[in-house]
C-alpha positions in Angstrom: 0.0 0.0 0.0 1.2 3.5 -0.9 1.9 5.6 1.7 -0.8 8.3 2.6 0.0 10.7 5.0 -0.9 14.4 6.2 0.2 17.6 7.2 -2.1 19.1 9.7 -1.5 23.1 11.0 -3.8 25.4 12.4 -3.4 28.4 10.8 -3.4 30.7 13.8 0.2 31.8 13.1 3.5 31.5 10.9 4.9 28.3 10.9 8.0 27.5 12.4 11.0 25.1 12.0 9.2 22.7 14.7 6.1 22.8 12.2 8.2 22.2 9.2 9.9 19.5 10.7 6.8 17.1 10.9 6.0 18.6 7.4 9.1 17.7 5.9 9.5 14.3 7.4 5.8 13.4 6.3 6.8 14.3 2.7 9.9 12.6 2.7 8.3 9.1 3.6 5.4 9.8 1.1 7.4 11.0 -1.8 10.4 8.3 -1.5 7.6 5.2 -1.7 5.7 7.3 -4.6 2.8 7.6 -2.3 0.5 11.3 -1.4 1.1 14.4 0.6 -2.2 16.0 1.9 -1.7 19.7 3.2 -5.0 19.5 5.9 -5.7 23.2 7.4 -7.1 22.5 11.2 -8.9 26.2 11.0 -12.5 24.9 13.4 -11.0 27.5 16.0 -12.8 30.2 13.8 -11.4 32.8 16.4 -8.0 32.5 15.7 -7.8 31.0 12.2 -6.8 34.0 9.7 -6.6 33.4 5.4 -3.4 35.2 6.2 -1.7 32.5 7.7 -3.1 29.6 6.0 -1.9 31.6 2.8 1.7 32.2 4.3 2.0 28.1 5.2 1.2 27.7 1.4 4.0 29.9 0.3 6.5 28.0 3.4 5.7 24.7 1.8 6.2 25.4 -2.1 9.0 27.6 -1.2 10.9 24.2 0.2 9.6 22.3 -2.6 6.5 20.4 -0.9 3.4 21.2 -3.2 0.6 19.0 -1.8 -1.4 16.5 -3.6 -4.5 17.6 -1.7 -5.9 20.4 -0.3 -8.5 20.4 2.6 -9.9 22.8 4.8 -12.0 21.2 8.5 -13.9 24.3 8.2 -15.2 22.9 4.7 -15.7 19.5 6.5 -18.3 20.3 9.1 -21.1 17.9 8.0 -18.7 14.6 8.1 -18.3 16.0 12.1 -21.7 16.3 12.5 -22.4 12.6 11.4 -19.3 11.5 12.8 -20.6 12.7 16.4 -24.0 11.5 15.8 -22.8 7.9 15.3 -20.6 7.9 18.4 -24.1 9.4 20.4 -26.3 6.8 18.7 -23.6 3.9 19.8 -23.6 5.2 23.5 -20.1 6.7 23.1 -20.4 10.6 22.7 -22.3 11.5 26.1 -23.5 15.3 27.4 -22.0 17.0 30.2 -23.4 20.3 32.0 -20.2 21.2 34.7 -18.8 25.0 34.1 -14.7 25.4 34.2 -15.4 26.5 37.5 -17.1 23.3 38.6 -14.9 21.2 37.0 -11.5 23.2 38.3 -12.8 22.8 41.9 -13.7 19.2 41.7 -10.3 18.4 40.8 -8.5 20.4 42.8 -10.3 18.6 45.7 -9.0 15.2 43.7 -5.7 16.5 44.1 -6.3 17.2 47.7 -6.9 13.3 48.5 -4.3 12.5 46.7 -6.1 11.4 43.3 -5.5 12.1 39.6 -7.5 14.7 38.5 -9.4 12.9 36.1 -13.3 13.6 34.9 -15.5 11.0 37.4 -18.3 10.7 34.6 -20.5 12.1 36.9 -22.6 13.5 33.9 -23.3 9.5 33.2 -25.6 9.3 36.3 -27.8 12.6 35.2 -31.5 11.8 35.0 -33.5 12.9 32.1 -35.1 15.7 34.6 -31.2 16.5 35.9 -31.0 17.5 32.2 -33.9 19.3 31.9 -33.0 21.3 34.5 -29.6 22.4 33.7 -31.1 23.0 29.8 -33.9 25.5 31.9 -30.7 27.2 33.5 -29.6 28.2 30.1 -26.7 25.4 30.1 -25.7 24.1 27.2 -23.8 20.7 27.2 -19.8 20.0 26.0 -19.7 16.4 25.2 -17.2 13.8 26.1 -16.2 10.3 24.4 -17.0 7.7 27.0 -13.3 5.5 27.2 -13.1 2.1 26.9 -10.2 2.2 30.6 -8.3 -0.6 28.4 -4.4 -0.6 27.7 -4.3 0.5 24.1 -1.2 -0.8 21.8 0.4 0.3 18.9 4.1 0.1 17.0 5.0 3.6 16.9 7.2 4.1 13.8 9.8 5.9 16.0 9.5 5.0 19.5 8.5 0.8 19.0 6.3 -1.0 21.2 3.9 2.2 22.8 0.6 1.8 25.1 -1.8 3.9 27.2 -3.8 3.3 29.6 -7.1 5.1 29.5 -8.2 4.7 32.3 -5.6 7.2 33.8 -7.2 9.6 31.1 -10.2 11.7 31.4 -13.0 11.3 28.8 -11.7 13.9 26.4 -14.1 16.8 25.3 -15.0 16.5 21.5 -17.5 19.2 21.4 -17.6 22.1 22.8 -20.8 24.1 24.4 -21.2 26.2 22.1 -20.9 23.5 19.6 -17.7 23.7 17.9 -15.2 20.4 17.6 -12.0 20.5 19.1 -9.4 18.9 17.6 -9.5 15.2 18.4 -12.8 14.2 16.6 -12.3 15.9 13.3 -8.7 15.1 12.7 -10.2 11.3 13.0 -13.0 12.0 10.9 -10.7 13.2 8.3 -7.9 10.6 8.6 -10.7 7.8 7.7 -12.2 9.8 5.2 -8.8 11.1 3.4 -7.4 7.8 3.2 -4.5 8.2 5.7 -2.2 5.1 5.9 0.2 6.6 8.5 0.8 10.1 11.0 3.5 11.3 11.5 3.9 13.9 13.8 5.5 15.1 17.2 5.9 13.3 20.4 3.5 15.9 22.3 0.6 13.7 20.6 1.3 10.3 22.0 -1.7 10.7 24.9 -3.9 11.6 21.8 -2.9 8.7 19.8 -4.5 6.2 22.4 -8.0 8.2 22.1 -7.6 8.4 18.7 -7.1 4.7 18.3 -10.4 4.4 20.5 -12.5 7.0 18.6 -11.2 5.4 15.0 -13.2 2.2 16.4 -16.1 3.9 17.3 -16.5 4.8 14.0 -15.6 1.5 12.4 -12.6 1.9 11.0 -8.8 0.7 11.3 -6.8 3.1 12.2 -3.6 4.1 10.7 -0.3 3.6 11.9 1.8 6.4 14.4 4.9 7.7 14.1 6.0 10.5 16.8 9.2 12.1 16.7 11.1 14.1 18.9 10.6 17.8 19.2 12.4 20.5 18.4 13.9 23.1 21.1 15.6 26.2 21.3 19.3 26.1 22.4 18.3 26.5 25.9 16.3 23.9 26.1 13.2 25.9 25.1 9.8 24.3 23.3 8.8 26.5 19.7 5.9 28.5 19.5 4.2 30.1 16.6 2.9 33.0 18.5 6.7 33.8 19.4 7.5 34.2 15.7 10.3 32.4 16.6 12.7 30.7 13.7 9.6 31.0 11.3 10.0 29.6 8.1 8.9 33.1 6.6 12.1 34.8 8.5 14.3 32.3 7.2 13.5 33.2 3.7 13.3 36.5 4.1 17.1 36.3 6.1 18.6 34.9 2.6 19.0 31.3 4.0 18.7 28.8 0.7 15.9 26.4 1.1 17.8 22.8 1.3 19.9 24.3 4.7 17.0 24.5 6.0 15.3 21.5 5.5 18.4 20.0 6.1 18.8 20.9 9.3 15.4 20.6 10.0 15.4 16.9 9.1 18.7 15.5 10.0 19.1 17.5 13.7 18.1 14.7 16.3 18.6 11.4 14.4 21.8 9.4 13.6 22.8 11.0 10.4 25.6 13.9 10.3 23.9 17.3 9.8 25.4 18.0 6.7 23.5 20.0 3.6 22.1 18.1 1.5 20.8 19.4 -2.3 17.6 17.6 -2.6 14.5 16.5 -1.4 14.4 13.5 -3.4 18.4 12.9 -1.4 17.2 14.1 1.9 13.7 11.3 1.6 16.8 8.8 0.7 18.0 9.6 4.4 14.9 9.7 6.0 14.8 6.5 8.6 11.9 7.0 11.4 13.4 5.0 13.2 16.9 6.3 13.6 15.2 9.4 15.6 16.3 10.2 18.9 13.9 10.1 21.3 15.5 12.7 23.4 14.7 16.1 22.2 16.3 17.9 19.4 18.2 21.2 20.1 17.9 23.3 17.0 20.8 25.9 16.9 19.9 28.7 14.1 24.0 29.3 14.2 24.2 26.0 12.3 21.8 27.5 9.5 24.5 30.1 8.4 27.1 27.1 8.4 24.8 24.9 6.4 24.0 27.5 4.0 27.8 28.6 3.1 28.3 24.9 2.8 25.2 24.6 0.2 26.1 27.7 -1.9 30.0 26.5 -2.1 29.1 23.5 -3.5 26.1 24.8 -6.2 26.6 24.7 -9.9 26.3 28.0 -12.1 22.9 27.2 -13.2 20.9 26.6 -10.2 21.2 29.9 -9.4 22.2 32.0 -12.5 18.3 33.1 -12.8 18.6 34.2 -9.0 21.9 35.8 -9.7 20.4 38.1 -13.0 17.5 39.1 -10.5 20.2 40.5 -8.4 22.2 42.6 -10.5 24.3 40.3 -11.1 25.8 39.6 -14.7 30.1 38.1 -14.7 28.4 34.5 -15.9 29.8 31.2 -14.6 33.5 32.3 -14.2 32.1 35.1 -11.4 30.1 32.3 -9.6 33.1 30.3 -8.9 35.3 33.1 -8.1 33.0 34.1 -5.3 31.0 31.1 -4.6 33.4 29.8 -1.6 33.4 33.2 0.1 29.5 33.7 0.4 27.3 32.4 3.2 24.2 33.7 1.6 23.4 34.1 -2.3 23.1 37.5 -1.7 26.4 38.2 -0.7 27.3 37.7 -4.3 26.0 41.2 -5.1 28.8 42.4 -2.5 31.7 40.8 -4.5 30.0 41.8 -7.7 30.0 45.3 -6.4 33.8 44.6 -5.8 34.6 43.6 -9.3 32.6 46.6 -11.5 33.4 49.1 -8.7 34.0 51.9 -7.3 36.1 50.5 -4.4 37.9 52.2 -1.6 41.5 53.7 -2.4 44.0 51.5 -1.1 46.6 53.1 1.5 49.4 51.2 0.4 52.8 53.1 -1.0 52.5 54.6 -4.0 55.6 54.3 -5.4 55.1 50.5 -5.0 51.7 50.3 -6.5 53.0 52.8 -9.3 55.6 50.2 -10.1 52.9 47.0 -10.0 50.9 49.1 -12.5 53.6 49.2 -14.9 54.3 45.7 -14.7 50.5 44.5 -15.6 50.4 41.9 -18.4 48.3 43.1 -21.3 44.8 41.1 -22.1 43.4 38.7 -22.5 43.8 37.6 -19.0 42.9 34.0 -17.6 43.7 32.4 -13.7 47.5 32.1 -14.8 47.8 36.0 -14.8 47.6 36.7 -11.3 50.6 35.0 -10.7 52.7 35.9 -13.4 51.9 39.3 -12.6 52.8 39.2 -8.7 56.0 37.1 -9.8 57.0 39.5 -11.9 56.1 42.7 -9.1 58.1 40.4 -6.2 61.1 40.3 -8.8 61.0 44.0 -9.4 60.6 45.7 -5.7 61.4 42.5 -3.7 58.4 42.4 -2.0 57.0 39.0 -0.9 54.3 37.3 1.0 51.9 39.6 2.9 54.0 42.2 2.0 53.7 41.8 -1.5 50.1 40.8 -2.1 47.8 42.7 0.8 48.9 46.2 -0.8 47.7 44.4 -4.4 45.0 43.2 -2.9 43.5 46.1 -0.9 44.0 48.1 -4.3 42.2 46.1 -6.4 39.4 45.4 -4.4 39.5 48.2 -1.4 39.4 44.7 1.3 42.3 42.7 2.7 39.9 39.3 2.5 38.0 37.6 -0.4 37.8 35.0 -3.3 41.2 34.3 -5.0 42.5 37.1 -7.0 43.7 34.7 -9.5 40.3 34.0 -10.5 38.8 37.9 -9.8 41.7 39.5 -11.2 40.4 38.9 -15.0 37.0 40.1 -13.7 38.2 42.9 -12.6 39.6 43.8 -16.3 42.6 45.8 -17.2 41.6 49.1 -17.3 39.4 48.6 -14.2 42.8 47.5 -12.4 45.3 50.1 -14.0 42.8 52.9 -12.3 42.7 51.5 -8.7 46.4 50.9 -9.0 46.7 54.3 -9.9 
């Protein structure tokens, strides 16, 4: 069976690394087995779901190269819920409960008083019919709750092995709120079974759910998929991500300069067994992709290694990956520029810098005239290629019997008005001639 699998966001903020993470490993197992990507927007929190955000994970995706196969929306989906929920109330398993927060806060902090777990006691079960009534005269409206099954439920988890749950040490989670809107748990099932999904993949905050979702999947009849859940991301510090921070978005990557592959690189390899290293595909980084080589201690994301990934990346891209890029900066100097400067840029805009450098103008050197008077005089005439930079300076050392730093900082600082950068002998044609003769001069 082909692979099936989903990528589920609420779109009540940017997305982050953490986000793209399980989005990235999701596409990786489905596009290595030839099998389908479905991009699911979670938006029944109608409060805090924006178009702005859903549209801005649409542009994160494509912009690292994951176009779904399918698009859905839940808040599209609402009639599916409302027959899902009628068939768990018909079977017995979708019951209505009247407590307020308040009611419910105090009862268990008088559990946690004796010593108990502060789990729902299904007193809502032992309402009678006139209970009900009562509470419905009050102006009450029910939440409902799935009744549990209190068994040990079992599953492989694709990264951790052998899992289980008790439910019995859970409370009957809330599907449906009071004023009648789903929470999560009951319409990501609903869609799982209806969309086909073979297998989730997601972070290891979900494992509690998985256990309820296994139970609600029965409910409704249906087999329910298999469960992967990976480690989680963290700040340096030790500190979880959060959308609301804005914190390593995936839109403030992009917008830093940082090429797409260091990013999903890092994304993907940080917390499992392969070397972080960048790597120039998808289609390579699927290749790598091994659930079950994933730490299960948590993964601590360091945005310092983006820069190093991305100069790593750029050093080792070919001229026509990014010549389209290069044009849109200002950049002209062709294939023999990009691998003059390649090595000495950490981001693809820096190329503009070195460009800058070669057509000029560039800072006056402060070097000795006399000696830079005398290097002038010596320069071979064109056509230059990468053998001129040393003739030349052979021919300078010979004449004034400078050598080493000595010799080629001054040339250097001249020509290009810095004392770092890409190999002259490779600029130094760039550069041209007459561009040379003036800053010598």
């Amino acid at each position: 069976m082909l692979p099936v699998v989903r990528f589920a966001p609420s779109p009540t903020g940017f997305i982050h690394i953490g986000n793209i993470r399980t989005a990235l490993l999701n596409w990786c197992v489905a596009k290595r087995e030839g099998g389908r990507f479905i991009l699911r927007y979670d938006d029944t929190d109608t409060a805090r779901s924006r178009q702005e955000y859903a549209d801005a994970i649409a542009v994160d995706l494509a912009w690292l190269g994951m176009v779904p196969d399918l698009k859905a929306r839940q808040s599209e989906r609402m009639a599916l819920y409302d027959a899902a929920a009628d068939r768990l109330r018909a079977a017995g398993r979708l019951y209505p409960c009247y407590e307020t927060e308040e009611e419910l806060e105090r009862r268990r902090t008088l559990q946690k008083a004796r010593g108990l777990p502060p789990v729902y006691d299904r007193a809502a079960l032992k309402l009678t019919a006139e209970q009900k009534a009562v509470f419905e005269a009050e102006g009450r409206r029910p939440h409902w709750r799935f009744l549990l099954n209190h068994r040990v439920v079992e599953w492989q988890d694709g990264v951790r092995g052998a899992a289980h749950v008790d439910t019995a040490s859970l409370s009957d989670p809330v599907l449906i709120r009071a004023d009648g809107g789903y929470l999560y748990t009951l319409p990501s099932v609903v869609d799982d079974i209806d969309l086909g999904v073979t297998e989730i993949i997601r972070g290891e905050d979900h494992v509690t759910n998985t256990a309820v979702q296994i139970e609600i999947f029965e409910a409704l009849g249906a087999n329910a998929p298999g469960f992967a859940h990976h480690n989680l991301l963290t700040t340096v510090s030790g500190e979880g991500l959060s959308k609301r921070s804005g914190a390593l978005s995936i839109g403030s990557l992009r917008e830093a300069g940082f090429e797409p592959m260091a990013v999903a690189s890092l994304a993907v390899l940080t917390g499992t067994s392969e070397a972080v290293r960048p790597i120039p595909s998808l289609a390579e980084l699927a290749s790598l992709v091994d659930l079950s080589r994933i730490s299960r201690a948590p993964a601590r994301f360091d945005p310092a290694e983006i820069e190093t990934l991305n100069a790593k990346l750029l050093h080792e891209t070919e001229y026509d990956a990014v010549a389209q890029r290069l044009t849109a900066l200002g950049v002209a100097g062709g294939e023999a520029f990009w691998l003059a400067v390649r090595s000495n840029l950490v981001r693809l805009a820096d190329a503009k810098t070195w460009w800058d450098v070669v057509t000029g103008p560039v800072a006056p050197g402060t070097a000795d005239k006399a000696f830079l008077a005398q290097a002038a005089a010596l320069l071979p005439a064109e056509p230059w290629d990468e053998s001129t930079w040393s003739a030349w300076t052979e021919a300078v050392k010979a004449a004034t019997g400078a050598k080493g730093k000595a010799l080629f900082m001054p040339l250097r600082q001249a020509l290009t008005g810095l004392d770092h950068g890409p190999e002259l002998k490779m600029l130094l044609p760039l550069i041209g001639r007459e561009r040379a003769l003036a800053r010598l001069g």
